[in-house]
LUMBALUM-730266 format. One record per atom (N, C-alpha, C): residue number from 1; atom name; x, y, z. Coordinates in Angstrom, 3 decimals. Layout:
<rs>
<r><nr>NUM</nr><atom>CA</atom><u>X</u><v>Y</v><w>Z</w></r>
...
</rs>
This chain:
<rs>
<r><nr>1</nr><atom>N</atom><u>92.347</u><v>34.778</v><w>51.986</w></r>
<r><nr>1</nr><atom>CA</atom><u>92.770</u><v>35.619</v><w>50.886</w></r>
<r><nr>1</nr><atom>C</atom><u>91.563</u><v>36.226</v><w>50.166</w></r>
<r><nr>2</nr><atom>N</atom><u>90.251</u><v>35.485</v><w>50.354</w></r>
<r><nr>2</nr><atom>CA</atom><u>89.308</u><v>35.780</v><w>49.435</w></r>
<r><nr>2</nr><atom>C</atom><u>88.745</u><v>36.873</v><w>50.266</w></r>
<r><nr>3</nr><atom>N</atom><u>88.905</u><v>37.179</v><w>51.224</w></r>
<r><nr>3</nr><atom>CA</atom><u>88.245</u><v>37.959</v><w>51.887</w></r>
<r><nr>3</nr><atom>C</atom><u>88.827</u><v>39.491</v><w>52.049</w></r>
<r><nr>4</nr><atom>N</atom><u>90.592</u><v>39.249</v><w>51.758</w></r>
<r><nr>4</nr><atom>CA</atom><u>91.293</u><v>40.089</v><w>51.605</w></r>
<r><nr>4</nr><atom>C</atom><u>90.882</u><v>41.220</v><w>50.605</w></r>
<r><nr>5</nr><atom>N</atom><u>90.743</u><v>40.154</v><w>49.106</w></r>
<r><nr>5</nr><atom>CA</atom><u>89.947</u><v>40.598</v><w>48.050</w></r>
<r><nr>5</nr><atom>C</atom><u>88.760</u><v>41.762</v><w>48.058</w></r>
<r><nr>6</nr><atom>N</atom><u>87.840</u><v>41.094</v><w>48.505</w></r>
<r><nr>6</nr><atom>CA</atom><u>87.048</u><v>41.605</v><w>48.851</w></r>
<r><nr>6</nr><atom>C</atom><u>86.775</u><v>43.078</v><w>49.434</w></r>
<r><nr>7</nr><atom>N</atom><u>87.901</u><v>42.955</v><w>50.505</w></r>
<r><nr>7</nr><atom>CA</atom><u>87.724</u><v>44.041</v><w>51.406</w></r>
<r><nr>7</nr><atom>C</atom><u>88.313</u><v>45.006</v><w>50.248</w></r>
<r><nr>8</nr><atom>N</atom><u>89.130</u><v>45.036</v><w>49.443</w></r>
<r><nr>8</nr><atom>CA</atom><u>90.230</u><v>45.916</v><w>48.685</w></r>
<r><nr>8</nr><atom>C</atom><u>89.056</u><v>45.981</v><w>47.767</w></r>
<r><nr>9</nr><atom>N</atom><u>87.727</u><v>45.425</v><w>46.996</w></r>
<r><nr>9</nr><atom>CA</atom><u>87.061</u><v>45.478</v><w>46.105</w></r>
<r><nr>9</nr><atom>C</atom><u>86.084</u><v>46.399</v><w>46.883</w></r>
<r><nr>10</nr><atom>N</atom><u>85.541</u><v>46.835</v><w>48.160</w></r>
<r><nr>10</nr><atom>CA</atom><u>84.683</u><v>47.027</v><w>48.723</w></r>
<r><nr>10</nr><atom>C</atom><u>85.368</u><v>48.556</v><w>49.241</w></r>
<r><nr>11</nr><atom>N</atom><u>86.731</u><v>48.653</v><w>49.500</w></r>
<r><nr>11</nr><atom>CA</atom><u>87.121</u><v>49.552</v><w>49.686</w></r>
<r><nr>11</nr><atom>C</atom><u>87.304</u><v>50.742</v><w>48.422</w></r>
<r><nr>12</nr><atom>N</atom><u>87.554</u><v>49.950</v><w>47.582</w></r>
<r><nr>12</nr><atom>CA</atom><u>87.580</u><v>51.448</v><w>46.062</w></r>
<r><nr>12</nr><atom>C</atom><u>86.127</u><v>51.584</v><w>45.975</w></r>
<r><nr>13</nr><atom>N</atom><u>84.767</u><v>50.676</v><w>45.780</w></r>
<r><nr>13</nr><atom>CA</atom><u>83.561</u><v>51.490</v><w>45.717</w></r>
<r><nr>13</nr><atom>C</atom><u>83.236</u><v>52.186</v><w>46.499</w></r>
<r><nr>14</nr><atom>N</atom><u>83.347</u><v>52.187</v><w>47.687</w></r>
<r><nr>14</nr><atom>CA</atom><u>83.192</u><v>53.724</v><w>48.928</w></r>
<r><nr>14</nr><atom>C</atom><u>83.807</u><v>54.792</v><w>48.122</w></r>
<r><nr>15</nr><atom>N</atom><u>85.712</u><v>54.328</v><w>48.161</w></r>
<r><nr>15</nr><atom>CA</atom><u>86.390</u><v>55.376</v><w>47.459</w></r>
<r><nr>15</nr><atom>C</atom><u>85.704</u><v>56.586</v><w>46.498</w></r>
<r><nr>16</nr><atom>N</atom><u>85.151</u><v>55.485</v><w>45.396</w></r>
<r><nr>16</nr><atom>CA</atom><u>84.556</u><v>55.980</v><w>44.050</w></r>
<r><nr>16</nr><atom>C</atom><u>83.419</u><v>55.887</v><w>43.628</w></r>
<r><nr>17</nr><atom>N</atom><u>82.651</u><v>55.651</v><w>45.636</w></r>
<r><nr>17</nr><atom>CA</atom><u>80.872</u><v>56.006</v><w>45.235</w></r>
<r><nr>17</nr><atom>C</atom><u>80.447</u><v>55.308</v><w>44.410</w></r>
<r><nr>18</nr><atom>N</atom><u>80.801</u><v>54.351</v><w>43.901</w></r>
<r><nr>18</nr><atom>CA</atom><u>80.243</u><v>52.745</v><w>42.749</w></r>
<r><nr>18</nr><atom>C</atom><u>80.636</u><v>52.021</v><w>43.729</w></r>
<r><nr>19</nr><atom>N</atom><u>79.115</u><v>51.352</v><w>43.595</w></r>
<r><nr>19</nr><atom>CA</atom><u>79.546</u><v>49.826</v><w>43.735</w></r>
<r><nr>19</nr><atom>C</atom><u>80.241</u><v>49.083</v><w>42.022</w></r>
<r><nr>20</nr><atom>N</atom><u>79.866</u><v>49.023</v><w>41.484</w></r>
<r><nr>20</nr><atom>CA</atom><u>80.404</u><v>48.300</v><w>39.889</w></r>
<r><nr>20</nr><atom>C</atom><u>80.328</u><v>46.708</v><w>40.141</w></r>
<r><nr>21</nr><atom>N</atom><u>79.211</u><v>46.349</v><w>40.475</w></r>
<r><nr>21</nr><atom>CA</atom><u>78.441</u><v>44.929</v><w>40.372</w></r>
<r><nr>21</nr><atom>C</atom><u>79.195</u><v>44.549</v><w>41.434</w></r>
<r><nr>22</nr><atom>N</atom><u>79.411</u><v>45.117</v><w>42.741</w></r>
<r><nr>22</nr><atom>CA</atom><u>79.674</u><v>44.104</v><w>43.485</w></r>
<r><nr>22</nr><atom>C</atom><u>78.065</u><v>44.187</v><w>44.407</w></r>
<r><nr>23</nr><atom>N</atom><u>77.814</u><v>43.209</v><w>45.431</w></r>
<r><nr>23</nr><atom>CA</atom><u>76.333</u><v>43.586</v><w>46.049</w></r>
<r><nr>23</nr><atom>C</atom><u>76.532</u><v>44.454</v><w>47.199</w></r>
<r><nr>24</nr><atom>N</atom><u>75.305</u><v>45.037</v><w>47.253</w></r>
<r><nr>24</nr><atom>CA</atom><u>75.274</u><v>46.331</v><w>48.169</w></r>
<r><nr>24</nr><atom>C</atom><u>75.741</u><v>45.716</v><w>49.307</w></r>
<r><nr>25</nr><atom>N</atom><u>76.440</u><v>46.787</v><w>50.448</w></r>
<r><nr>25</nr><atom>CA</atom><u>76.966</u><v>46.948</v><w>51.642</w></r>
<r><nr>25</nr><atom>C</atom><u>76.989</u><v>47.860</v><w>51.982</w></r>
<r><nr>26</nr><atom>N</atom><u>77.138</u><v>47.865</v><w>53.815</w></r>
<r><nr>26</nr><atom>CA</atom><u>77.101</u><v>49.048</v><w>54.467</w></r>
<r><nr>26</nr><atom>C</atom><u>78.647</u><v>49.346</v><w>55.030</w></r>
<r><nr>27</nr><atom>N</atom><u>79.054</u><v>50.380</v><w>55.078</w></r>
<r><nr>27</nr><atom>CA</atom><u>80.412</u><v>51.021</v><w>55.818</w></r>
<r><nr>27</nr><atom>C</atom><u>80.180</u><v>51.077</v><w>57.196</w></r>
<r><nr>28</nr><atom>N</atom><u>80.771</u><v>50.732</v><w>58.250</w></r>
<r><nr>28</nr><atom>CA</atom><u>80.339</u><v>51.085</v><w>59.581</w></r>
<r><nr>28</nr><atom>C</atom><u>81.473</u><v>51.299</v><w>60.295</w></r>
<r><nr>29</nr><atom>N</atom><u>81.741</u><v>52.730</v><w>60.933</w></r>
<r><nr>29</nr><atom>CA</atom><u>82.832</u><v>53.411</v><w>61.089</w></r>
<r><nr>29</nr><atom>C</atom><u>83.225</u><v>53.161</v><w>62.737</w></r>
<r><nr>30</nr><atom>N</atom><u>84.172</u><v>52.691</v><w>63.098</w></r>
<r><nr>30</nr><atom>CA</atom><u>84.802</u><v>52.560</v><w>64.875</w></r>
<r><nr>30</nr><atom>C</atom><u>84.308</u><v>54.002</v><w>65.534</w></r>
<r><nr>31</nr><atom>N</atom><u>85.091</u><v>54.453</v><w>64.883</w></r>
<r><nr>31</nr><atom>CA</atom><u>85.319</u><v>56.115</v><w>65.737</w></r>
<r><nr>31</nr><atom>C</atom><u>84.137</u><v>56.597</v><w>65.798</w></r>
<r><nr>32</nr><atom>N</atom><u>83.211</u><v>56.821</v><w>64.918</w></r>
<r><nr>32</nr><atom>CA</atom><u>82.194</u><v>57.381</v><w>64.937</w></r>
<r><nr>32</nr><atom>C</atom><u>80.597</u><v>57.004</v><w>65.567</w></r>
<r><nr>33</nr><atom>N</atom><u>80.960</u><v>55.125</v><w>65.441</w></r>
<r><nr>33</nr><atom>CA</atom><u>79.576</u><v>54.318</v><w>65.917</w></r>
<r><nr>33</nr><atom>C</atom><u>78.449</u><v>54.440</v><w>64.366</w></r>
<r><nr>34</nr><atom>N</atom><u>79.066</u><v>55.007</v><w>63.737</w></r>
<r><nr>34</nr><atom>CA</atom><u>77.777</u><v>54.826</v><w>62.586</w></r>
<r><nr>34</nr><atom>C</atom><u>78.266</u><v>54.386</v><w>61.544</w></r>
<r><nr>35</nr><atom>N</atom><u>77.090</u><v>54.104</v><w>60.704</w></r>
<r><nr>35</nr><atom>CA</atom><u>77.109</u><v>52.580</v><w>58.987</w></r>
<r><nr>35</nr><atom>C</atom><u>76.821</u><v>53.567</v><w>58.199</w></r>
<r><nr>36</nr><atom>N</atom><u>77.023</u><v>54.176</v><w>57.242</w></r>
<r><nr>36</nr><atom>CA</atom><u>76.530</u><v>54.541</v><w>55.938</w></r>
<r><nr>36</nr><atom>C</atom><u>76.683</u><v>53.353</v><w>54.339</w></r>
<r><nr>37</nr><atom>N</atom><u>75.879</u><v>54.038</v><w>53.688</w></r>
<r><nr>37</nr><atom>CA</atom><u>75.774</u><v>53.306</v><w>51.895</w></r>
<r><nr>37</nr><atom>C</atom><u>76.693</u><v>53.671</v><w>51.452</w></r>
<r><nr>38</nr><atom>N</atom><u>77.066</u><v>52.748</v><w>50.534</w></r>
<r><nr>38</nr><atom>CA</atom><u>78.443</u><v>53.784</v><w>49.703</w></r>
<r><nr>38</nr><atom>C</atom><u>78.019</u><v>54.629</v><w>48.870</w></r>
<r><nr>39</nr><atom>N</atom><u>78.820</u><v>55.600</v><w>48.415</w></r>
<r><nr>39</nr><atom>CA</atom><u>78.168</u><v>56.705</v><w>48.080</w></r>
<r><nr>39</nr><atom>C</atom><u>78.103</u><v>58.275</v><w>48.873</w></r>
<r><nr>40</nr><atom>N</atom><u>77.937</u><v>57.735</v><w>50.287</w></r>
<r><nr>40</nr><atom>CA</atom><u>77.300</u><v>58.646</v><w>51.617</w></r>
<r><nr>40</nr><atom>C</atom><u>78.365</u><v>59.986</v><w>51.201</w></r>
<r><nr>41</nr><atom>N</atom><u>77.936</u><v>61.182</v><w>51.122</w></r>
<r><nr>41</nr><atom>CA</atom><u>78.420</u><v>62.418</v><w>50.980</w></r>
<r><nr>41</nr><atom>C</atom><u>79.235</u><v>62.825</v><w>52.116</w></r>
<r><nr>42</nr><atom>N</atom><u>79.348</u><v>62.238</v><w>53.369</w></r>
<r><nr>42</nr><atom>CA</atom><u>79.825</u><v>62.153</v><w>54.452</w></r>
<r><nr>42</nr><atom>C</atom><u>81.228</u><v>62.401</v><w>53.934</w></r>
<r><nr>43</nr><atom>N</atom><u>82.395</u><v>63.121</v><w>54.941</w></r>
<r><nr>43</nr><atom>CA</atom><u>83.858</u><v>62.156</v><w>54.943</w></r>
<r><nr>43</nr><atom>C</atom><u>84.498</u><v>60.960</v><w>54.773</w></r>
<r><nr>44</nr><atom>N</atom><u>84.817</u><v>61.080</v><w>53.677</w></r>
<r><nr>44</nr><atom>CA</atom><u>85.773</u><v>59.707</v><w>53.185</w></r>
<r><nr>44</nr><atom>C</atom><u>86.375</u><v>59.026</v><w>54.861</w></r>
<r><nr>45</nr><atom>N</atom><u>85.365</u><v>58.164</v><w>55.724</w></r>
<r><nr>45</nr><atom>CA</atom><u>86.933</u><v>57.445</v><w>57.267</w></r>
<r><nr>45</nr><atom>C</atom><u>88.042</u><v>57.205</v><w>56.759</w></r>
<r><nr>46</nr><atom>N</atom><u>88.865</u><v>56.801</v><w>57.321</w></r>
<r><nr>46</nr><atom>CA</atom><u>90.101</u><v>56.381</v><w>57.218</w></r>
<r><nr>46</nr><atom>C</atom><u>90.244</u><v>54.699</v><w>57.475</w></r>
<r><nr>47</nr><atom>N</atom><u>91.087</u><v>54.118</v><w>56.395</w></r>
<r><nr>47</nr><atom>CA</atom><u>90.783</u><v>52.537</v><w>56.149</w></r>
<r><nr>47</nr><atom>C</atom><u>91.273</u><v>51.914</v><w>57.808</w></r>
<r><nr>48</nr><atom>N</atom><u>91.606</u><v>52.320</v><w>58.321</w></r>
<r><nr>48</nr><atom>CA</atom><u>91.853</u><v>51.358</v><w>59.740</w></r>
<r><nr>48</nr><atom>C</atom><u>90.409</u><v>51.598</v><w>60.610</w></r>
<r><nr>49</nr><atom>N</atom><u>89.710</u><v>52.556</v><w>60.270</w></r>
<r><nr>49</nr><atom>CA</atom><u>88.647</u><v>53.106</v><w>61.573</w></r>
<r><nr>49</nr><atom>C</atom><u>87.438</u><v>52.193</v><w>60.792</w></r>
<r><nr>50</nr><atom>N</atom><u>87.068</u><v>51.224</v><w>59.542</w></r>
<r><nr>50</nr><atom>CA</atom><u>85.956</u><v>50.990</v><w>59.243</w></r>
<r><nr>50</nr><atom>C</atom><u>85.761</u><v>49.632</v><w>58.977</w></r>
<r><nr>51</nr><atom>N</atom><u>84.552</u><v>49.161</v><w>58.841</w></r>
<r><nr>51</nr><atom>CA</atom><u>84.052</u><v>47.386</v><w>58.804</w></r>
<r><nr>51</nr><atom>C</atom><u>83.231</u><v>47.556</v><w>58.192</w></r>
<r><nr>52</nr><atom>N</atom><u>83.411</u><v>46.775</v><w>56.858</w></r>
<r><nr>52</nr><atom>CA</atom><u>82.662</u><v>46.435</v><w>55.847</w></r>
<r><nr>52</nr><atom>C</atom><u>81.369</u><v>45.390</v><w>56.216</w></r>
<r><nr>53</nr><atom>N</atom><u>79.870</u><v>45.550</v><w>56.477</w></r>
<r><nr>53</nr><atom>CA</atom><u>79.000</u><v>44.500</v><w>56.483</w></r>
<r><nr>53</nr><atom>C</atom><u>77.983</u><v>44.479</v><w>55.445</w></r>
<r><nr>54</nr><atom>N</atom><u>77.531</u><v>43.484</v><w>55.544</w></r>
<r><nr>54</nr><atom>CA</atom><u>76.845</u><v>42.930</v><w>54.347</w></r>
<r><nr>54</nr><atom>C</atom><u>75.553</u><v>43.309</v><w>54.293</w></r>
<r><nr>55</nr><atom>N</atom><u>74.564</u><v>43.923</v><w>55.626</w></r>
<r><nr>55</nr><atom>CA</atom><u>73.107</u><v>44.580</v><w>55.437</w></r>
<r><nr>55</nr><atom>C</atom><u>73.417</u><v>45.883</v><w>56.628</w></r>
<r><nr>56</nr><atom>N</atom><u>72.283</u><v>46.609</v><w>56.814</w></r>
<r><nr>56</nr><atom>CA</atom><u>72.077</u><v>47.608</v><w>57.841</w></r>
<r><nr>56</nr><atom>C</atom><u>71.687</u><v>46.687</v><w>58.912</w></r>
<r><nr>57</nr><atom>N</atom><u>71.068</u><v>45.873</v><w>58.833</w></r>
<r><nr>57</nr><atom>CA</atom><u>70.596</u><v>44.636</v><w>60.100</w></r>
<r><nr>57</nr><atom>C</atom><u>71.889</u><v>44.558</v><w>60.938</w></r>
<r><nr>58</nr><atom>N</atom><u>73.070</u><v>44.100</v><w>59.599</w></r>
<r><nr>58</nr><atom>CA</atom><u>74.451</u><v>43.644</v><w>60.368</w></r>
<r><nr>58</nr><atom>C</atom><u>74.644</u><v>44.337</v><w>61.165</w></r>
<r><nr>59</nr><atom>N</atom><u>74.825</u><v>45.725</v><w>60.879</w></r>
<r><nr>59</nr><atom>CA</atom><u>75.203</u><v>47.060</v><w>61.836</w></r>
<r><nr>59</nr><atom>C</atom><u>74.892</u><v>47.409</v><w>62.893</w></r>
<r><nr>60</nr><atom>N</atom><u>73.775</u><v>47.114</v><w>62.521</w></r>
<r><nr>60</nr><atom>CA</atom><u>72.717</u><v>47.463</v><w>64.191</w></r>
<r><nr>60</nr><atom>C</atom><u>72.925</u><v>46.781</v><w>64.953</w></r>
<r><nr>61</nr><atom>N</atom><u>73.105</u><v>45.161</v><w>64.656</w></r>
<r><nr>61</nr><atom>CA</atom><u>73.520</u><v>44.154</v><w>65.753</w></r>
<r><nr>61</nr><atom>C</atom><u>74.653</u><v>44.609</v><w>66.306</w></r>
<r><nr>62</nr><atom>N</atom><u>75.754</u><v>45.060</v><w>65.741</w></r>
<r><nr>62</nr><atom>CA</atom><u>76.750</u><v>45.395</v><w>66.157</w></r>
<r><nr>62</nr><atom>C</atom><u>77.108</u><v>46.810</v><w>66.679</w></r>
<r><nr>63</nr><atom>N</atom><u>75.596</u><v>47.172</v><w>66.975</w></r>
<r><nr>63</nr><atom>CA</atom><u>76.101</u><v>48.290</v><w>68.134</w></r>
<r><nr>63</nr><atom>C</atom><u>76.107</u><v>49.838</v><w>67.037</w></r>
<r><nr>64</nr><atom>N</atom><u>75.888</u><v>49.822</v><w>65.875</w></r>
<r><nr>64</nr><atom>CA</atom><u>75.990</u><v>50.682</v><w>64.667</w></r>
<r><nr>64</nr><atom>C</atom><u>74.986</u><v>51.799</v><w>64.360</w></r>
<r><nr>65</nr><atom>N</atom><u>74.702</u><v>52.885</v><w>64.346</w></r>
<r><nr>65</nr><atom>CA</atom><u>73.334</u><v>53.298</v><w>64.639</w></r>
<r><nr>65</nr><atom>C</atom><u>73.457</u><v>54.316</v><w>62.730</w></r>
<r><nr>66</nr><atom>N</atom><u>72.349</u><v>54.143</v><w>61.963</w></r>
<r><nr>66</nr><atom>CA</atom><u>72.238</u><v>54.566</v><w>61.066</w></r>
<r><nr>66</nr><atom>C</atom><u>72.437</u><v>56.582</v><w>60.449</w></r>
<r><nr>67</nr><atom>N</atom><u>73.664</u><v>56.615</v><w>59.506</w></r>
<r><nr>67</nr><atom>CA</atom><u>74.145</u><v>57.375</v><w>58.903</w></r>
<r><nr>67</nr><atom>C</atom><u>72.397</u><v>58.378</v><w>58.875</w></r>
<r><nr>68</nr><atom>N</atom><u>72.664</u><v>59.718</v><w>59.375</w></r>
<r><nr>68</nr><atom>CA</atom><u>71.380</u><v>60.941</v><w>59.119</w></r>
<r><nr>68</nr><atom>C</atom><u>71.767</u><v>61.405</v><w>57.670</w></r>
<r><nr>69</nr><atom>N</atom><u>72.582</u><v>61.714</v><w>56.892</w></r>
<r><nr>69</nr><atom>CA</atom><u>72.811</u><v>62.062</v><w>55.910</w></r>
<r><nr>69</nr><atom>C</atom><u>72.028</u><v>61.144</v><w>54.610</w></r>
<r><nr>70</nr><atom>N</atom><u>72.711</u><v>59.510</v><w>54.247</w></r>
<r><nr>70</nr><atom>CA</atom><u>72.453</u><v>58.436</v><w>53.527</w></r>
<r><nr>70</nr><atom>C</atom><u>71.415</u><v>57.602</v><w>53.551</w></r>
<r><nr>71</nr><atom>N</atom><u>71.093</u><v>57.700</v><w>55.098</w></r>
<r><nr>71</nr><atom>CA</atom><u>70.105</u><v>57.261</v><w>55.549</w></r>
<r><nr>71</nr><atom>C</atom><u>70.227</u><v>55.466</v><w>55.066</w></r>
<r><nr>72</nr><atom>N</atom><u>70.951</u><v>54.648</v><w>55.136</w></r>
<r><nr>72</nr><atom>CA</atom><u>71.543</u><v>53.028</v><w>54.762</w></r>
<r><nr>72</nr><atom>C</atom><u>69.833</u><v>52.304</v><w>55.295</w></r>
<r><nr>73</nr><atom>N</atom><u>69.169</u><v>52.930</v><w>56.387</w></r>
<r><nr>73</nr><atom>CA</atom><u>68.555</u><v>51.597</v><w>56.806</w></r>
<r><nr>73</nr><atom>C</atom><u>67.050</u><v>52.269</v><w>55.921</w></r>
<r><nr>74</nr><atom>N</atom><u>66.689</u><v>53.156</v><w>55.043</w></r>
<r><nr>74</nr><atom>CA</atom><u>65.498</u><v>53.699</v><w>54.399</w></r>
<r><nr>74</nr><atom>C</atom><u>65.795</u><v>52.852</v><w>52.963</w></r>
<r><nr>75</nr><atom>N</atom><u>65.264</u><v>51.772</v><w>53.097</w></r>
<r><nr>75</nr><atom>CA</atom><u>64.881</u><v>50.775</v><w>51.903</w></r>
<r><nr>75</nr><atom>C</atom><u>66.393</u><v>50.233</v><w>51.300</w></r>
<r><nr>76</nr><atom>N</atom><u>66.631</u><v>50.038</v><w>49.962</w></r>
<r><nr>76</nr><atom>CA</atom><u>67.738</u><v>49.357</v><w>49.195</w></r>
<r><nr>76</nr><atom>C</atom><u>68.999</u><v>49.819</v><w>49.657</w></r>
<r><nr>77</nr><atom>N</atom><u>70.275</u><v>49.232</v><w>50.030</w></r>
<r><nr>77</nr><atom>CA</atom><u>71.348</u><v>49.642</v><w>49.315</w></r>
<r><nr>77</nr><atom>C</atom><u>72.042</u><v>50.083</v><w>48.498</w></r>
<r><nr>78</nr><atom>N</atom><u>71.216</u><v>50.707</v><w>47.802</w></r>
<r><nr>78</nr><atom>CA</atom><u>72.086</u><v>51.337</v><w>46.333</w></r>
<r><nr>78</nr><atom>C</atom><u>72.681</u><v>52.525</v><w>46.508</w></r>
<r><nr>79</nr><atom>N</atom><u>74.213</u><v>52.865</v><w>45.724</w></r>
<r><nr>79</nr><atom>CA</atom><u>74.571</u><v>53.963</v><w>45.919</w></r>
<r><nr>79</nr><atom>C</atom><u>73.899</u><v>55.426</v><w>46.521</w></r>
<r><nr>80</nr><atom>N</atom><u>73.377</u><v>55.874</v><w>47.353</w></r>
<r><nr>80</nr><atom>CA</atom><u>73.246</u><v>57.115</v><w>47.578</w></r>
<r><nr>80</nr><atom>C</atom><u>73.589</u><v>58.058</v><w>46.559</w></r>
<r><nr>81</nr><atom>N</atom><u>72.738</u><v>58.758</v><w>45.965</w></r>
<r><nr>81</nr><atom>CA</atom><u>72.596</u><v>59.976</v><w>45.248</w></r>
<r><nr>81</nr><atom>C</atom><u>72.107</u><v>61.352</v><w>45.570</w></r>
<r><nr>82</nr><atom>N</atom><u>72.656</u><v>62.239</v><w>45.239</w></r>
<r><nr>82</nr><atom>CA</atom><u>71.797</u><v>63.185</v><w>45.863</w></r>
<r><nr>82</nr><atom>C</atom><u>70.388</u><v>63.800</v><w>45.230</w></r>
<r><nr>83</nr><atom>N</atom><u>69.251</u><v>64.280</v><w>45.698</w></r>
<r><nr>83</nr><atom>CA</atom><u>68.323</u><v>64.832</v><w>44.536</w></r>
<r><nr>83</nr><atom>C</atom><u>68.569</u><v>65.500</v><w>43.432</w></r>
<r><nr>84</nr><atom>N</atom><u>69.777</u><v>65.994</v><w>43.281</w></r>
<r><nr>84</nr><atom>CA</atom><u>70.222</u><v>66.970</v><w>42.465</w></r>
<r><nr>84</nr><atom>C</atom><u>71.024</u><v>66.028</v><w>40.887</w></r>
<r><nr>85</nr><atom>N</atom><u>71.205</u><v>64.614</v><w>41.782</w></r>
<r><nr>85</nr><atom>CA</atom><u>71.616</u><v>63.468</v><w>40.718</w></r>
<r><nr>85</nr><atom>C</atom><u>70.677</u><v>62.680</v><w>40.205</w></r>
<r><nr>86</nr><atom>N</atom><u>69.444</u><v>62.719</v><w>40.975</w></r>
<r><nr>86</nr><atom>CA</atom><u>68.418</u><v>61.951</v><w>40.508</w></r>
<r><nr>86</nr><atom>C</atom><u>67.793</u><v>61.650</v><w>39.584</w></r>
</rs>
């Protein structure tokens, strides 16, 4: 159940580009083969096509190759911003 949680807590900060104190994670999409930060300016996936992991490390093990836009594996996890938000 706790994990259920989770996923539904992990799924509105993608939604709404905040994390809001939960710890950083990466999105890593089926269909596509790639992880972005939340935040990523990319297309909102669709909740059946994605897997929530806990670093960019995770991703990669799993076959995940890093978002060109967000760029997840260039230092912290923190929301993605654009320069224009900076």
């Amino acid at each position: 159940m706790e994990l259920l949680r989770s996923d539904g807590a992990r799924w509105n900060a993608m939604v709404n580009k905040r994390l809001d104190g939960l710890d950083p994670f990466v999105i890593a999409v089926r269909t596509t083969g790639i992880y972005c930060r939340v935040g990523c300016p990319a297309r909102t996936p669709h909740r059946e096509n994605i897997v929530f992991m806990d670093s960019a490390g995770q991703a990669r093990e799993a076959g995940f190759r890093a978002c060109k836009r967000c760029r997840p594996d260039a230092g912290d996890l923190s929301p993605w911003r654009s320069a224009r938000d900076r």
